[in-house]
KEVEX-387580 format. One record per atom (N, C-alpha, C, CB): x, y, z; residue in one letter. Coordinates in pm, whole numbers, plus 50000, padded with zeros to 5 digits. Atoms other than C-alpha are relative to their C-alpha. Glycine has a CB too. Layout:
XYZa...
END
This chain:
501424997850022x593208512862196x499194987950043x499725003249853x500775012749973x592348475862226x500165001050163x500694984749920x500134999349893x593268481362599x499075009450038x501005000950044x501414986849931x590988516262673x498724986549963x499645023049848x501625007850013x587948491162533x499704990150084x499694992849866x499875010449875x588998462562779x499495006450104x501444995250041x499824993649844x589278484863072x498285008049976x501855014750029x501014995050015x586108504262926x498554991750071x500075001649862x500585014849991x584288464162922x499804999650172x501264986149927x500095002449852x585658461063267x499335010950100x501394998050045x500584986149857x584378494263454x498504998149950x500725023149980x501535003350000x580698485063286x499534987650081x499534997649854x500125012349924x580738454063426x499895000750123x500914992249984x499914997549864x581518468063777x499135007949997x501175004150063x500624988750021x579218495663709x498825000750093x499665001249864x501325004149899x576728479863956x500295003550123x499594984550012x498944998749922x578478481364253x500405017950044x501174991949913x499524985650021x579888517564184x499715008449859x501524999450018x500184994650124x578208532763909x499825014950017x498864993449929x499514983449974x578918569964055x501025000349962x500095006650134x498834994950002x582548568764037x500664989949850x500764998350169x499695008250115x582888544363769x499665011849870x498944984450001x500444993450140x580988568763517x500805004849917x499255009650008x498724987950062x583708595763529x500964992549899x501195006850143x498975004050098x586238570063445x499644991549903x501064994450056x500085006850169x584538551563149x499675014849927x498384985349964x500304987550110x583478588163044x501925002849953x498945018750107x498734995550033x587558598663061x500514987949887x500975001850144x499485008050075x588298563862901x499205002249836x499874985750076x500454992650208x585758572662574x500875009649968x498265010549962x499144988550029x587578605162575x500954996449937x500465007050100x499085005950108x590378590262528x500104989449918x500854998550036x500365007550091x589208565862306x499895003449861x499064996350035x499864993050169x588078588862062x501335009949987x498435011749957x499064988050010x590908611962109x500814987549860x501155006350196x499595010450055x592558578962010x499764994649843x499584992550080x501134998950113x590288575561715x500545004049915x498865007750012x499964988550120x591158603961566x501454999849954x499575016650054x498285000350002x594628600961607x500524990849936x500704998550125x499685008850109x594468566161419x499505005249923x499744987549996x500574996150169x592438580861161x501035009849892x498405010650017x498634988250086x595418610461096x500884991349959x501015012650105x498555008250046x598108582361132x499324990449888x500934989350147x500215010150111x596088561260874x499995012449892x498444988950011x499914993050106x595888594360670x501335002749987x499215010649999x499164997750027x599368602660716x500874989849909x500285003850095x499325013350098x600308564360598x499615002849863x499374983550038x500175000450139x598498568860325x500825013349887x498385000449994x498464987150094x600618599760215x501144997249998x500425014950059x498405005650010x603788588760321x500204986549895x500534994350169x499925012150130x602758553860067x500265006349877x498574991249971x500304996050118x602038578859791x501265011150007x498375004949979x498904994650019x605178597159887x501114995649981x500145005550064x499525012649988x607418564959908x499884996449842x499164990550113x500355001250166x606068558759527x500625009449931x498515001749958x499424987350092x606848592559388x501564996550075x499115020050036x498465002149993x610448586959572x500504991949938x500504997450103x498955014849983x611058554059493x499935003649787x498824976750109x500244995450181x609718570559078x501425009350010x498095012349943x498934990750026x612548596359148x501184997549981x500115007250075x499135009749948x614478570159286x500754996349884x499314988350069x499945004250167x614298553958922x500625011849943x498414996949916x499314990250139x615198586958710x501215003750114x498805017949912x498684995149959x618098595158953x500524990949996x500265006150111x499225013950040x619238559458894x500145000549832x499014984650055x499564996750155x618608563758505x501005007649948x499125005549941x499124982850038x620328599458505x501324992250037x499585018850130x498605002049952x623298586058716x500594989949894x500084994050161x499905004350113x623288560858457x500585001849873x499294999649988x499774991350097x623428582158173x501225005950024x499025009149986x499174985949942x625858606158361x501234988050032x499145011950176x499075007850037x628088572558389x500764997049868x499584991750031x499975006450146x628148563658039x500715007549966x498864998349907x499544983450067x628718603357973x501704994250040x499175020250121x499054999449904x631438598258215x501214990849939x499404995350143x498615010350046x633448568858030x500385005349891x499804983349969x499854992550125x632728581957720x501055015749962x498555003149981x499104990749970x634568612557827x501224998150011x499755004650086x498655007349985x637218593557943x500944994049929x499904992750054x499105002450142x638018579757663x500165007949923x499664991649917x499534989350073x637698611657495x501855006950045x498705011550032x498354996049927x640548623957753x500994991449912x500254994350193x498885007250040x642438596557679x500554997849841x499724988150054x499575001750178x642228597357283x500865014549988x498264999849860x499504986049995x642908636657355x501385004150067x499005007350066x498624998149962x645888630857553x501054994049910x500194994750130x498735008350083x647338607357312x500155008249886x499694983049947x499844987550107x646798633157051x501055011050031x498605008149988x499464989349912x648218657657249x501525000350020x499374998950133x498575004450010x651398638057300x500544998649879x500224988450057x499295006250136x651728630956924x500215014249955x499014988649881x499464981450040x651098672356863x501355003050056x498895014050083x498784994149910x654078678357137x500954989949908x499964997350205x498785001550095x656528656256915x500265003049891x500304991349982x500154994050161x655198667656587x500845015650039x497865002549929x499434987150047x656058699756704x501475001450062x499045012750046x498274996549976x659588693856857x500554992949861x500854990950172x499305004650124x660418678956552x499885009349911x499554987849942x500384991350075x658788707556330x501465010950089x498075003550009x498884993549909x661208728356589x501514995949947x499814994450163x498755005950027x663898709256509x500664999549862x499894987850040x500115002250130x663038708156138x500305017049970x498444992049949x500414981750036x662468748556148x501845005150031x498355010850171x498494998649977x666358751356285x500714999049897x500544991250083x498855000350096x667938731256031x499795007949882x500294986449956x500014996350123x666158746855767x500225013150028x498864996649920x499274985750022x667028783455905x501885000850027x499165011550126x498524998850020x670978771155904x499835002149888x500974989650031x499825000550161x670188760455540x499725014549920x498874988549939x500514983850122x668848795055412x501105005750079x497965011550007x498644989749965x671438814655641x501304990949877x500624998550237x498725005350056x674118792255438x500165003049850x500074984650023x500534994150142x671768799455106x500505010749964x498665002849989x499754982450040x671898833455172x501615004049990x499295011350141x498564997150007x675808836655208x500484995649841x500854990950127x499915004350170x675798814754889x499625008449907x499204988849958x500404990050114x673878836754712x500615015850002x498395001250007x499184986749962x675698868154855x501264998849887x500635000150186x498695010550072x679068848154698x499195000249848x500234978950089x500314998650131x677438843454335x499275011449966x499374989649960x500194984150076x675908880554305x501425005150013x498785012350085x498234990149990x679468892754368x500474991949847x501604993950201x499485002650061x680558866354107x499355002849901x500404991650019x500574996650167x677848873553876x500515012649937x498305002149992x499554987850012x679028908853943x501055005249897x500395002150109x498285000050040x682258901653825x499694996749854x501224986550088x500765004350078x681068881853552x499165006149865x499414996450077x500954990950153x678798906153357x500825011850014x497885005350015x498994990550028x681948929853392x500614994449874x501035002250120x499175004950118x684228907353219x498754997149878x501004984450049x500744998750138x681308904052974x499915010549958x498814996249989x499394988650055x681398938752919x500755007149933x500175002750029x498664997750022x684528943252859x499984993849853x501054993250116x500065002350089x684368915752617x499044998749888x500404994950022x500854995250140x681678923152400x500615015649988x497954999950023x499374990150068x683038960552339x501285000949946x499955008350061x498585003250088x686378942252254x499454992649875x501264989150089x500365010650127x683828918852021x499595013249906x498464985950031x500724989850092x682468953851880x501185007649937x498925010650085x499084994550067x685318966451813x500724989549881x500925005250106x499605005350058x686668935951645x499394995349878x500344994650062x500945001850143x683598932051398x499825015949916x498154993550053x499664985950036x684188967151330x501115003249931x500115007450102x498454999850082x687488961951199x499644986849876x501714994350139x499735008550075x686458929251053x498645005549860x499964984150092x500744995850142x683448950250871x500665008049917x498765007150016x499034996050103x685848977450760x500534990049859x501195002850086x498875008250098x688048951550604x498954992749933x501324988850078x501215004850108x684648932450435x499745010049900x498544997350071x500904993950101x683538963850280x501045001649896x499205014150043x498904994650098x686798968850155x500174991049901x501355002650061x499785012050122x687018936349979x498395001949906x500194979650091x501254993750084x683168942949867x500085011249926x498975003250076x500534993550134x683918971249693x501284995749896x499735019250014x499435005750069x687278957349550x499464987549900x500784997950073x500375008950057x685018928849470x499255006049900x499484991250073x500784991450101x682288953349295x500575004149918x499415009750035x499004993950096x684858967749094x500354989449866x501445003450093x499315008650117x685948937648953x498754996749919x500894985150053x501185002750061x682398928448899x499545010049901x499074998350095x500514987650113x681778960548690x501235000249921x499605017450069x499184998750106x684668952448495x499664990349952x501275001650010x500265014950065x683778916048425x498705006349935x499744984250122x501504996650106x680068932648308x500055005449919x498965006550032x500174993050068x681128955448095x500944992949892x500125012850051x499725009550088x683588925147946x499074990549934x500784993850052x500895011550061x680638902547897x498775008549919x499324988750136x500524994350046x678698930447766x500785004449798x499835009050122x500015000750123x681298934047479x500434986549950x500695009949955x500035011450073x681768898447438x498524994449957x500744990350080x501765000950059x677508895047394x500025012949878x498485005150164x500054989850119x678068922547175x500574993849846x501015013650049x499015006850102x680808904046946x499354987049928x501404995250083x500225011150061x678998873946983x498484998549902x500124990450114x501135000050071x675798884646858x499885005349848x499205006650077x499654996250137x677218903446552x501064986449941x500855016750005x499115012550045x679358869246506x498214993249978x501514990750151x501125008850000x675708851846535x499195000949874x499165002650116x500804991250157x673958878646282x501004991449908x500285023049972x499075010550042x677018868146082x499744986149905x500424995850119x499455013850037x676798831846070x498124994849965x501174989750166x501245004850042x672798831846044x499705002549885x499085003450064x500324996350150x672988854345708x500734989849950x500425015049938x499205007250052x675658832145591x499334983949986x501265002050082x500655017450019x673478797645663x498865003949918x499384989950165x501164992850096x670508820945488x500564993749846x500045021050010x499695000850116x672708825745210x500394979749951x501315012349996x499785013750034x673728787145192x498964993849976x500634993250085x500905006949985x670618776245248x499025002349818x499315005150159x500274993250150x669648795444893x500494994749903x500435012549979x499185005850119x672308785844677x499924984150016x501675005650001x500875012350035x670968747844791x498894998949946x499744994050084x501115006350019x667788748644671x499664990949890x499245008150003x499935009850176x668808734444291x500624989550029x500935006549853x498915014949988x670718704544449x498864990050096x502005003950117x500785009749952x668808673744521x500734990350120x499564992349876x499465008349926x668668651144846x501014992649998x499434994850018x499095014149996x670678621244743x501595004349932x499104985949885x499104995750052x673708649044599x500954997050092x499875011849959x498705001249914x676808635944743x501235017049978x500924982249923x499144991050014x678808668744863x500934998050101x499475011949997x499255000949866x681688668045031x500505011150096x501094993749973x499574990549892x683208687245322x498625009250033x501395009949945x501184994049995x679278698245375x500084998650129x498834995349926x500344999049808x678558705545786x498904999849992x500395013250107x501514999149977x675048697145877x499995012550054x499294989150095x500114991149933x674668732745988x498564999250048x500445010749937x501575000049934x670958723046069x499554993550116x499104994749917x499905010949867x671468693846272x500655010250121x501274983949963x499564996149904x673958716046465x498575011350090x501465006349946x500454987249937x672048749746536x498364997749987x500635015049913x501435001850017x668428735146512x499575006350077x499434988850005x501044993249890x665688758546698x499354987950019x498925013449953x501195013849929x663898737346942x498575006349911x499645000850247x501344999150036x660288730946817x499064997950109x499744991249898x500534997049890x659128721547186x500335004650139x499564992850007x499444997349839x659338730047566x500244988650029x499065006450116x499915013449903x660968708647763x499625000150121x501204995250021x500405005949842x660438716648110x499245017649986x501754994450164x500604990049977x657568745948226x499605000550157x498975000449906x500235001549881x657338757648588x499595012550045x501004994750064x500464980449914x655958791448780x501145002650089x498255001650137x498554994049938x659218807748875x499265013350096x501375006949844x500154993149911x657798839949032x498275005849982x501225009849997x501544995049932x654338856549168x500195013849871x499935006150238x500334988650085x654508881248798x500744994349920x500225014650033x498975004250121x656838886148520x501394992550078x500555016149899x497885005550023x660638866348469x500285011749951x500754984949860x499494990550146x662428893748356x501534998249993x499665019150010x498415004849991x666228876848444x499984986050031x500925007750118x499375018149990x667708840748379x501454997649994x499504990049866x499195004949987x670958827048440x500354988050008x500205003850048x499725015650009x672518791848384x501065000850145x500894993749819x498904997349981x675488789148634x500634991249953x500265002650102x498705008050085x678588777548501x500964989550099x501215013449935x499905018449955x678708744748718x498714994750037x501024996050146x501485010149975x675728721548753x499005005649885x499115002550183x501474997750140x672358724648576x499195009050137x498684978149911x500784990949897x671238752648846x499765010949912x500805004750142x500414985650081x669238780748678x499315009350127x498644996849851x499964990449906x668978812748838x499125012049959x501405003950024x500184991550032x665858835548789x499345014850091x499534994749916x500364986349890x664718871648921x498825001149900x501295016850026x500974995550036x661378885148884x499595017849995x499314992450072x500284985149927x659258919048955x499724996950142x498625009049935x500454998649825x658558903249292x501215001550090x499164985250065x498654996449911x661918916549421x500304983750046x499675012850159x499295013549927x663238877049485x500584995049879x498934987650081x498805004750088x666228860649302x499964988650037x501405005950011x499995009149977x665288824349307x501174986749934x498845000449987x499485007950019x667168792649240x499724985749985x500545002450054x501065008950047x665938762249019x501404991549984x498785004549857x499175013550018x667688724049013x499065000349890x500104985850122x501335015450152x666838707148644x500874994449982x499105003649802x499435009450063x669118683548660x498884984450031x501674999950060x501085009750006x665558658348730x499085004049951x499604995150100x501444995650105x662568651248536x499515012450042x498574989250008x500964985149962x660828681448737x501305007350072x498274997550136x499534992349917x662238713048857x499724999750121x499855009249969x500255000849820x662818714749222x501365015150066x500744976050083x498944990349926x664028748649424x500544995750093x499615011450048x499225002649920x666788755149573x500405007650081x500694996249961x500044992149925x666708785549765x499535012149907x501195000150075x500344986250082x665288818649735x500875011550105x497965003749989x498894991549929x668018849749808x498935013649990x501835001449906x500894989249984x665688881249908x501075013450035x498824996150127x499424986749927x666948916850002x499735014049891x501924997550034x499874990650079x666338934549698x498335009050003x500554992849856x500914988750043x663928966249691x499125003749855x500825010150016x500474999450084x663088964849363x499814988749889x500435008649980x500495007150041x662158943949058x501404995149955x498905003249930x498535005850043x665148918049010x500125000849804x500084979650071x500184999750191x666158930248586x501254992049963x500125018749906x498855009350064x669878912448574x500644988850105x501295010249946x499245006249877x671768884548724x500974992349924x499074990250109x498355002850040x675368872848687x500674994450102x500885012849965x499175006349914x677758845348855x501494999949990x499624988449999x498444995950027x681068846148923x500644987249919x500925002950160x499595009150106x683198820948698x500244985050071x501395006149924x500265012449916x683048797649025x499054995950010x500244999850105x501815002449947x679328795049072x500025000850120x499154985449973x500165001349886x679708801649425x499255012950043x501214996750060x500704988750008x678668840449412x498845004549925x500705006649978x500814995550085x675798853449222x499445014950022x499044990749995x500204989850037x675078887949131x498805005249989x500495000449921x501084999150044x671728901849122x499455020250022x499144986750088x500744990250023x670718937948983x498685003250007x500215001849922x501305000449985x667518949949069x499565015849934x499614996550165x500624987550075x665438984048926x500205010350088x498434999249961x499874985049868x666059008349261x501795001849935x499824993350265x498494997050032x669869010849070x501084994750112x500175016549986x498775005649892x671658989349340x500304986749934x499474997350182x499985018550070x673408951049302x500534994150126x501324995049836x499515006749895x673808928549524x500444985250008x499175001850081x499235013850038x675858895249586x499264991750093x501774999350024x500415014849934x674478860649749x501134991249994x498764992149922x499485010650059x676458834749812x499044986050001x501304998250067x501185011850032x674838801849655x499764989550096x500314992049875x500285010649906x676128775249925x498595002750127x501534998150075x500935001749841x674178791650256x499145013549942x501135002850203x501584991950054x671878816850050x500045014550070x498294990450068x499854987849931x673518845950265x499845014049906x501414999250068x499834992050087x673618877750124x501245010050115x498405006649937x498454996649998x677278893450132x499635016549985x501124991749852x499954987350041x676848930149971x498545002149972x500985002549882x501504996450017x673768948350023x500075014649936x499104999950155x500224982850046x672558985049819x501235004949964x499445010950125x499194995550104x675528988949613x499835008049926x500264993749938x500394990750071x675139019349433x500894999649869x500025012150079x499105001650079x675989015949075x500355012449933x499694990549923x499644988050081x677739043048843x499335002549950x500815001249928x501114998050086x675579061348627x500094995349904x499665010449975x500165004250123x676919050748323x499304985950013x501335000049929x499915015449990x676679014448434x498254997849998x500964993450165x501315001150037x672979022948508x499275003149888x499505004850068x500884999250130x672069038348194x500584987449883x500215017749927x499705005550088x674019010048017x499054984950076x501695001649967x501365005649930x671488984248250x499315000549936x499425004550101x501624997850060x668329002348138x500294989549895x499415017849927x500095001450159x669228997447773x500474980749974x501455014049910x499305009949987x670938962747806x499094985150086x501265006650075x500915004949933x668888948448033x499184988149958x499355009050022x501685009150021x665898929647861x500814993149856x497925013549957x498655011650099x668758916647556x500294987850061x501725006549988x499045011249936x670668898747790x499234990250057x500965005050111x501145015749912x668228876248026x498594996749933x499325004750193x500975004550031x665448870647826x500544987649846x498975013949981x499765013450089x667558845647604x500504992750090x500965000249872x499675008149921x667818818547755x499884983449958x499295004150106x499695009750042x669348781847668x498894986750032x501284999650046x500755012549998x667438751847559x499994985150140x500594994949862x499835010549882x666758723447878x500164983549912x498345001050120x500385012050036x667658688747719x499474992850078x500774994249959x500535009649892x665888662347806x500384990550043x499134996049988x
END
């Protein structure tokens, strides 16, 4: 451009000379001058877009450098995910050949279980045969050994209803021996009344000192939930033995200051009215009001003979007999 204006300069200058043919070519040189013109004015507009396009790139420039950035970071971060995920991965694959390995032995061990246990149902098999067997040899043998009990129980009852109906006439003997010897201390006591304290007699028996009625209780305790209507001493120790209406045949220690029980023998149906030991103290006897008797023994409080049915006489000689016999009952020294 700076040349067209030179050359423009120079053809005015000559313009004297030849200012016909000169015209054309300073007119063609404006021409292209302004053509020129215009053509810097686009390329200064195009610069100026391509600056403001150059900016926005070089801005894009930036976030595709940020992003790639980012998309690095992502990228390690990943990587180390891999790599934590492979090492995982490797520790799952031995966990599970070992779980594999573990799952084997333990299906030898149950196949070996199971044969085992195949082997002890056969033996249990066996087992609750021969138990079979011997419990209906044990049933049969308590079957023989109850036979042979009852048999001695009623041999034993027998004797026992002979011993009662002996101590029935020896309480009989002894109480008309008692009547007896009480009119007879009556009468003595009469034909003293004219003889003074200080009378020396001889061959005289304190009969008062001996047979004195107590004047107090010695020992008082609640034996049963109603009436006493049976007492027994037994004939070893100081064990007293009474029955009530509450169907129970208890058992009292006084050989200490206080009574203290010593078992209570139950089984009876009705209201306990007599009771009687054998001459050992080891058995005890106990009649009750349903007309049965039944035996205890004293050591383990068992009961031996249950619902004994007594003879009739034996029961109507009971009724009547009955409330004589156990309602006397011997003084407790102290």
């Amino acid at each position: 451009m700076e040349k067209l204006r030179g050359e423009i300069r120079s053809a005015g200058s000559g313009a004297a000379g030849q200012s016909t043919g000169n015209a054309g070519y300073i007119a063609s040189l404006e021409n292209r001058l302004a053509y020129q013109q215009e053509e810097l004015s686009e390329l200064h507009m195009k610069r100026g877009e391509n600056a403001q396009l150059v900016v926005d790139l070089n801005m894009r420039l930036q976030q595709k450098e940020k992003l790639i950035q980012s998309q690095e970071e992502r990228l390690t971060e990943l990587k180390a995910l891999n790599k934590t995920l492979t090492v995982e991965n490797q520790q799952y694959r031995i966990s599970r050949s070992e779980l594999e390995e573990l799952n084997l032995v333990l299906r030898d061990e149950y196949q070996a279980l199971q044969l085992e246990f195949t082997h002890l149902e056969k033996k249990l098999r066996k087992v609750q045969d021969e138990n079979q067997q011997m419990v209906e040899k044990l049933m049969k043998y308590k079957t023989s050994d109850a036979e042979k009990l009852n048999e001695e129980n009623e041999n034993f009852i027998r004797r026992v209803y002979l011993v009662f109906h002996l101590c029935l006439r020896l309480k009989e003997r002894g109480r008309k021996k008692h009547a007896k010897l009480q009119k007879e201390l009556e009468d003595a006591a009469k034909d003293m009344r004219g003889l003074s304290p200080d009378s020396n007699i001889p061959d005289c028996v304190p009969f008062a000192t001996q047979f004195a009625v107590p004047n107090k209780v010695s020992m008082v305790f609640d034996a049963h939930e109603g009436e006493v209507s049976a007492v027994k001493w037994s004939p070893v120790g100081r064990v007293l033995a009474t029955g009530g209406a509450d169907r129970k045949l208890k058992l009292w220690d006084t050989s200490k200051a206080s009574v203290e029980s010593k078992g209570m023998l139950v089984g009876s149906n009705a209201g306990v009215m007599s009771i009687d030991y054998d001459y050992t103290g080891t058995l005890v006897l106990g009649a009750s009001n349903d007309f049965a008797a039944r035996v205890w023994t004293v050591s383990d409080q068992r009961l031996r003979v249950s619902q004994v049915r007594l003879p009739s006489d034996f029961q109507t000689n009971m009724k009547q007999n009955c409330m004589l016999r156990t309602r006397s009952m011997h003084p407790i020294n102290s």
